[in-house]
C-alpha positions in Angstrom: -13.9 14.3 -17.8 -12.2 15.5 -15.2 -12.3 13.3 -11.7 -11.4 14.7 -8.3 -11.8 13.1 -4.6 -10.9 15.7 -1.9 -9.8 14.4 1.9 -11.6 11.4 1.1 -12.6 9.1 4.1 -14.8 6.1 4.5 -16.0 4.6 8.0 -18.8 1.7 8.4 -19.0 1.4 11.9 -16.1 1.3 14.4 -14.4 0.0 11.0 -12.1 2.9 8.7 -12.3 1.4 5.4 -10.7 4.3 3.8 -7.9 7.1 5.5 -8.4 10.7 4.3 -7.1 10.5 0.7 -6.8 12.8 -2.1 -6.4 11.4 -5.7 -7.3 12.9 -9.3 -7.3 10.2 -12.1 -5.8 11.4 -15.5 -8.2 12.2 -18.1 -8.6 10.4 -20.6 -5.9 7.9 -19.8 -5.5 4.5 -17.2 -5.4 4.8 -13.3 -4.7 1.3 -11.5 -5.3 1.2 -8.3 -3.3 -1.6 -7.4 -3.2 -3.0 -4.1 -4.1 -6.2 -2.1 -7.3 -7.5 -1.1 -9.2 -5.1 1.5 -6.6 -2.6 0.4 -9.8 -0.2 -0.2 -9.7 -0.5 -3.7 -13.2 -1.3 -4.0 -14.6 1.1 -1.1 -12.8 3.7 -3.1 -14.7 2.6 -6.6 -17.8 2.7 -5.2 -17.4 6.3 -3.8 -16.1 7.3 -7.3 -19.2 5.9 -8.8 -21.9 7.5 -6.4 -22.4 3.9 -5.0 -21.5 5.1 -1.6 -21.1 8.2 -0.4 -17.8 9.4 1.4 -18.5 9.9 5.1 -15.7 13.2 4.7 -14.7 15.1 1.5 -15.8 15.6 -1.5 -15.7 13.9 -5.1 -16.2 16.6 -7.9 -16.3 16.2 -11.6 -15.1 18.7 -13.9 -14.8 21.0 -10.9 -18.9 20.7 -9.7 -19.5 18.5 -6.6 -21.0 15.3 -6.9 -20.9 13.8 -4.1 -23.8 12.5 -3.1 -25.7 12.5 -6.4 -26.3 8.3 -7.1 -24.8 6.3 -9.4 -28.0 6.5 -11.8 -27.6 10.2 -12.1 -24.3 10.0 -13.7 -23.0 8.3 -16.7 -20.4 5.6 -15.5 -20.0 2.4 -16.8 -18.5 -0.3 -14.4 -17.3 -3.9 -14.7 -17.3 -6.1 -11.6 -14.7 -9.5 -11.0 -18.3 -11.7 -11.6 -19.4 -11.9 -14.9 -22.9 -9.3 -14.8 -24.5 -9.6 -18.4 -28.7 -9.4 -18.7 -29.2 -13.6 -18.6 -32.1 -13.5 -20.7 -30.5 -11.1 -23.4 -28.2 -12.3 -26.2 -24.8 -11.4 -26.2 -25.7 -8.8 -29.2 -28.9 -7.6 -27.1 -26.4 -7.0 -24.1 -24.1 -4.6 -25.7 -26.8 -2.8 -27.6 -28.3 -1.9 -24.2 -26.8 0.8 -22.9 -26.8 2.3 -27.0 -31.2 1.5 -27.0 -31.3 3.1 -24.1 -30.2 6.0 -25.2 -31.7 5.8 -28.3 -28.7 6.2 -30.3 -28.5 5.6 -34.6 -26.7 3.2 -36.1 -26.5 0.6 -33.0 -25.9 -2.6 -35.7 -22.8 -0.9 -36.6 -21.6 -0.1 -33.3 -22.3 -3.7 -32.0 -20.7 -5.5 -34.3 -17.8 -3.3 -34.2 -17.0 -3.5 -30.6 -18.1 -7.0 -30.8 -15.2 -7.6 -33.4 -12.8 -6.1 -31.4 -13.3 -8.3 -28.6 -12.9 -11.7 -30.7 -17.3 -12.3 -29.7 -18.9 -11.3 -33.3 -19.7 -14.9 -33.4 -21.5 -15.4 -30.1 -23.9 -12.7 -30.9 -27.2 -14.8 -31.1 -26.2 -16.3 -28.2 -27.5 -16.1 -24.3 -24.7 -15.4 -21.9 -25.1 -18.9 -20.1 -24.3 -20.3 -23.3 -20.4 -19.0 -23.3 -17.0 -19.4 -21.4 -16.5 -17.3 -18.5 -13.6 -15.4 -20.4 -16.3 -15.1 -23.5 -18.8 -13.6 -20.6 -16.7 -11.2 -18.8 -15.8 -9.8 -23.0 -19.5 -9.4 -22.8 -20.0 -7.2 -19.9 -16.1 -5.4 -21.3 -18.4 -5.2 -24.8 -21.4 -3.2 -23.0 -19.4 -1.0 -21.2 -17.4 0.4 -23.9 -20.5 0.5 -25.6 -21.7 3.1 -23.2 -18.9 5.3 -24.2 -19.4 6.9 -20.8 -16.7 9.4 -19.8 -15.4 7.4 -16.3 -15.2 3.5 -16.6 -14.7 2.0 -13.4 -13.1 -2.0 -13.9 -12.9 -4.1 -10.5 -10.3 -6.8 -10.8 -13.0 -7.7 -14.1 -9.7 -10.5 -14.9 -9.3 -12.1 -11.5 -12.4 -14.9 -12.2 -10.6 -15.9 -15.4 -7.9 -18.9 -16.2 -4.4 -17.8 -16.4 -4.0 -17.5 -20.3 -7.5 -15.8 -20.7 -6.0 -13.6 -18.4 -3.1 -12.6 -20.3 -5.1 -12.2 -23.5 -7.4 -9.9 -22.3 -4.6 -7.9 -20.3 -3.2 -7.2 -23.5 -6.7 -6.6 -25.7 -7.7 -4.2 -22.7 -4.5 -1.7 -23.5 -5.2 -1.2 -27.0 -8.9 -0.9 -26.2 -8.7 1.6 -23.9 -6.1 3.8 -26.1 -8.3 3.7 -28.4 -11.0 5.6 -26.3 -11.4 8.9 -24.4 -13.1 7.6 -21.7 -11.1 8.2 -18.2 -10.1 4.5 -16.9 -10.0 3.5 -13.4 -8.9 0.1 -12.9 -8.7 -2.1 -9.8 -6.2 -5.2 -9.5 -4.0 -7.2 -6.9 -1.5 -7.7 -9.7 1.6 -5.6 -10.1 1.8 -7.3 -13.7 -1.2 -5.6 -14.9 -0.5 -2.2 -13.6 2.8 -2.3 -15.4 0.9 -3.4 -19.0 -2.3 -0.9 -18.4 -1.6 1.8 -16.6 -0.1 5.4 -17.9 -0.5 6.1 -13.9 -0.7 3.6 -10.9 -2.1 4.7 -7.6 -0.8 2.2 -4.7 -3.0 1.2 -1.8 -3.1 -0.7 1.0 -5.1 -1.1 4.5 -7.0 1.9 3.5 -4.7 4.1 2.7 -2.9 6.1 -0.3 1.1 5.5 -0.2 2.6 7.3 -3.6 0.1 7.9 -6.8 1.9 8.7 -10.4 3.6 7.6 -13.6 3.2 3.9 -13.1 6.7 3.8 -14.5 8.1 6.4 -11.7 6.3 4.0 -9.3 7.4 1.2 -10.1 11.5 1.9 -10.3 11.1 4.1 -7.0 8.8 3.2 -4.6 8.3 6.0 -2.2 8.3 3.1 0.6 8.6 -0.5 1.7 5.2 -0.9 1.5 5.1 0.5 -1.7 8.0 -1.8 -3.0 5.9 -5.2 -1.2 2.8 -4.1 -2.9 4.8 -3.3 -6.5 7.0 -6.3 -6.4 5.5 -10.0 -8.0 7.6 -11.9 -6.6 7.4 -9.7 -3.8 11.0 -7.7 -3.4 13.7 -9.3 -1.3 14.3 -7.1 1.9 18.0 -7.8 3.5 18.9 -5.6 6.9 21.9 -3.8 6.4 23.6 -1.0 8.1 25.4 2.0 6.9 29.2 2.3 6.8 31.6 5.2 5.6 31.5 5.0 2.0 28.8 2.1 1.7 26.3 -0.4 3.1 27.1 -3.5 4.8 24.6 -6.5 4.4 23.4 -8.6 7.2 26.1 -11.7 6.5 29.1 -9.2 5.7 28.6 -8.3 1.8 29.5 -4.9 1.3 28.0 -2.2 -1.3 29.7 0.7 -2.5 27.2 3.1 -2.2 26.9 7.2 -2.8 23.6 8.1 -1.2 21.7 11.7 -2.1 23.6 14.9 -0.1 20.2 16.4 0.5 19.2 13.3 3.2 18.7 14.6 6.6 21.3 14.5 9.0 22.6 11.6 10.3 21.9 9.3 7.3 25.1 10.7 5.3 28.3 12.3 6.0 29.7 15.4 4.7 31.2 13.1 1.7 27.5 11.8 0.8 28.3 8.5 2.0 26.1 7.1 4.6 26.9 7.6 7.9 28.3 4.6 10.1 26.0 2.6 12.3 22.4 3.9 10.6 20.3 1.1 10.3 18.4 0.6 6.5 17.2 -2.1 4.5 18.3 -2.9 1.1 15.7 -4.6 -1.3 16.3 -6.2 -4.2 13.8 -7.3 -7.0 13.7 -11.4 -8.1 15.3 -10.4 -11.5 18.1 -8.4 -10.3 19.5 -11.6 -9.0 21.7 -13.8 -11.6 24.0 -16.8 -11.3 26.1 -15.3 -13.8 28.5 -12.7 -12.6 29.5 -9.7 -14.4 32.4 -6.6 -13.7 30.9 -4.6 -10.6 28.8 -7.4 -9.1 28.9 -8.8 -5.5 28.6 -12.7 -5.0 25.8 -13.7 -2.7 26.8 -17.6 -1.6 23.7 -20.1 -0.4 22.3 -22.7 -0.6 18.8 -24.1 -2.7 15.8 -24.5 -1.2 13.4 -24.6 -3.4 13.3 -24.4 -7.6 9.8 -23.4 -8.9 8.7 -23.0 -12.7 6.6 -19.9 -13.5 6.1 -19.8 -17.4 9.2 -19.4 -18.8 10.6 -18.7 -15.8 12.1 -20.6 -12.8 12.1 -19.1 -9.1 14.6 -20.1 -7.1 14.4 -19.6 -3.2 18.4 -19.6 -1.4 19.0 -19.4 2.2 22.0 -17.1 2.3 23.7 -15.1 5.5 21.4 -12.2 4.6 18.9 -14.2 4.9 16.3 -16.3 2.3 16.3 -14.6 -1.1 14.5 -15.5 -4.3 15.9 -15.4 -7.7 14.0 -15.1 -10.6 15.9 -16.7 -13.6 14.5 -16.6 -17.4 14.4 -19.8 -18.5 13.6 -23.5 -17.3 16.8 -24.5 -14.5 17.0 -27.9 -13.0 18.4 -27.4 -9.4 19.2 -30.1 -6.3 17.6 -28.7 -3.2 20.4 -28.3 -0.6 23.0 -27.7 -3.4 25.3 -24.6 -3.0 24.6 -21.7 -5.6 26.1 -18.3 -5.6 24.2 -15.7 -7.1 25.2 -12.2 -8.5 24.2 -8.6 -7.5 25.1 -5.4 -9.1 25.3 -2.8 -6.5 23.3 0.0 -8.6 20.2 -2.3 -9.0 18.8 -2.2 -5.5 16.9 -0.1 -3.2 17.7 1.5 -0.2 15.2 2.5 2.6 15.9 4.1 5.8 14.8 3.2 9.0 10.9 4.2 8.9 11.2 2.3 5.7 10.8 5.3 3.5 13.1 5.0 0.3 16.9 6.6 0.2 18.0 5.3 -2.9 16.6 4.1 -6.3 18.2 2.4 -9.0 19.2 4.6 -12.1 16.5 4.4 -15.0 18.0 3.3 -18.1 18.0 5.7 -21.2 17.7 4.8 -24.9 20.5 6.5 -26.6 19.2 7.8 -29.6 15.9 9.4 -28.6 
């Protein structure tokens, strides 16, 4: 199916929960919205699903307006953060629901199936109280894609659950829904999960729609710093810096030689495409760009340690340097002194440059696979 919302807005009193947004989910494939909480991703799933209705534009599917017509008029299937399964049916009873109800054949089949799929076939002569939360929430995932309904609408459905049922079902939920045809709108805080579900990632925040496409495109170039702060887990290390004839200079003194885009406006580059002296911009630089060790190219970044932090297999490290505090994100378990002096390592072509209305100058090059 084919899902459009048109000037979209959404007021509730004095309050705007949602600007005036446009936004067409890919058929057949993943949308995340990803955002932070009140970012308007749930006031926007609601409107999609005839919940609410928007108080301007117009939500159409497969070019006939919809708007208005209620959720029980149109075949959606939805998955909420609380784990909603029918308490006094069994877990087989729930996802043969939405398949009785439409008095479809071979239901024992289909059950089991999806059932399987999900790692539940043996919980199916249970009731719902009688499982794991992370076994529940598979219950309500189970009776959705049971429904087979064209939209599925997912509200943070992973946010209740423990971290490593969490990653489990981030990466069950990929396969699942490439196996389908249903169009997927998903809702999450976590850039993480945009990155593993969705083919396209649509980036909110305070009501509003910054930059909507490939979630790859949006991830490596961020149309903003909002964008990037929203996209970023740990969120991306902003540094003032100012522009100077044939690079940027960082607040502290570290220099980057830079080339920036000839077709900027005037007064952000010179006639050699370097950018001009004195413009003010901000550099930002993702956790994993920064190493300790130094390769050809890079620019040392001196500080000192703050604070060490383990993540997984991975160990944050927060330095106060002259550009001020930066984090480091470093593969690997590290042992570090707080108060010790560290220097760490930057590679010029792996940060971001935005201009002063924080809107995005520069990206770093994607890499290509030779070969293909």
């Amino acid at each position: 199916m084919k899902l459009a919302l048109e000037g979209i807005t959404r007021k509730v009193g004095p309050s705007e929960h949602l600007y005036a947004m446009d936004l067409q989910p890919q058929p057949g494939a993943v949308t995340v919205l990803l955002g932070a909480t009140q970012a308007g991703k749930t006031s926007l799933m609601r409107i999609m699903a005839g919940l609410d209705v928007p108080t301007t534009g117009r939500v159409t599917v497969d070019g006939l307006d919809v708007t208005g017509v209620p959720v029980r008029e149109r075949n959606v299937a939805m998955v909420y953060q609380q784990f909603i399964n029918y308490p006094s049916f069994t877990v087989y009873d729930n996802i043969a629901s939405p398949l009785k109800l439409r008095g479809e054949q071979g239901i024992d089949a289909r059950v089991r199936e999806i059932a399987a799929r999900l790692h539940i076939e043996t919980f199916l002569p249970r009731l719902p109280a009688e499982l794991s939360g992370g076994q529940q929430q598979r219950v309500a995932l189970a009776r959705a894609l049971a429904k087979n309904a064209p939209l599925m609408l997912l509200d943070e459905p992973l946010v209740n659950l423990d971290y490593k049922l969490r990653e489990e079902l981030r990466e069950e939920l990929g396969a699942l829904f490439a196996a389908g045809d249903s169009t997927v709108v998903y809702a999450t805080t976590e850039p993480g999960e945009a990155l593993l579900l969705g083919g396209w990632t649509a980036v909110m925040d305070a009501g509003e729609l910054l930059q909507y496409g490939p979630t790859a495109d949006v991830f490596h170039a961020p149309a903003s710093i909002r964008v990037a702060r929203a996209f970023s887990d740990p969120p991306m290390n902003l540094i003032a810096a100012e522009a100077q004839d044939g690079g940027v200079r960082l607040a502290g003194g570290a220099v980057l030689a830079l080339t920036l885009p000839r077709s900027l406006p005037a007064g952000v580059v010179n006639g050699h495409g370097h950018a001009a002296s004195g413009h003010a911009l901000t550099v930002g630089v993702r956790a994993s760009a920064l190493r300790m060790q130094a390769r050809p190219g890079d620019i040392a970044i001196p500080g000192q340690v703050e604070l060490a932090e383990l993540s997984g297999s991975d160990t944050f490290v927060h330095v106060a340097t002259l550009a001020g505090e930066l984090v480091a994100q470093l593969t690997g378990v590290h042992d570090f002194e707080l108060g010790s002096a560290i220097t760490l390592h930057l590679d010029p072509r792996q940060i971001h440059v935005f201009d002063g209305r924080g809107e995005l100058l520069l990206a770093p090059p994607r890499r290509t696979v030779q070969g293909h």
